[in-house]
C-alpha positions, -999 to 999 in steps of 0.1 A, spaced: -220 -226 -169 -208 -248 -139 -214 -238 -103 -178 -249 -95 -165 -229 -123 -174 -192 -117 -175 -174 -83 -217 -154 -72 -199 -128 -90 -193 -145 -124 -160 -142 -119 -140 -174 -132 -125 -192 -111 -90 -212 -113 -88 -245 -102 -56 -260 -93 -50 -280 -132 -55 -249 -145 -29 -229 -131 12 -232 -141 41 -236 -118 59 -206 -121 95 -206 -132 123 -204 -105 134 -170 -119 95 -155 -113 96 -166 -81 134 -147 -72 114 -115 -87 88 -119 -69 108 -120 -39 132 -92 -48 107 -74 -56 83 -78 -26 123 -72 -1 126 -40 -22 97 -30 -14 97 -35 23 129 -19 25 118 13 8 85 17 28 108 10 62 136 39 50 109 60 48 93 57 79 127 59 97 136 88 81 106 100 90 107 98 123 146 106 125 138 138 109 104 150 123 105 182 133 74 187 161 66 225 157 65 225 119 26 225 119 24 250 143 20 283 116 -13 260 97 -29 261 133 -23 297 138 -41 303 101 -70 278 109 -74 295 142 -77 331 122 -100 315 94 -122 297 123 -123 335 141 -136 355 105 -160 324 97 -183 319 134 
């Protein structure tokens, strides 16, 4: 077993010979894939915060209060 070869971990490593070139069509997917992505996590957050609505947690506080009351 090589030193250069395998990470502390034993994990093998690849070197740069080893590896392929990817094909032209991985890389678009990749990409596509990567923008879809990113566009779903940012429609989410903006609909989020379009549609957040500040007093809907206000009926779990009154409960914890209550719980906090019967436990101490």
């Amino acid at each position: 077993m090589e030193r250069t070869g395998f990470e502390p971990f034993g994990e093998r490593l690849v070197s740069a010979t080893d590896a392929q070139p990817q094909s032209r069509a991985s890389k678009y997917l990749l990409r596509a894939g990567t923008g879809l992505f990113w566009t779903l996590v940012a429609a989410i957050v903006f609909a989020r915060a379009a549609f957040f609505e500040p007093g809907v947690y206000d009926g779990f506080s009154r409960i914890a209060s209550l719980a906090k009351s019967l436990i101490f």
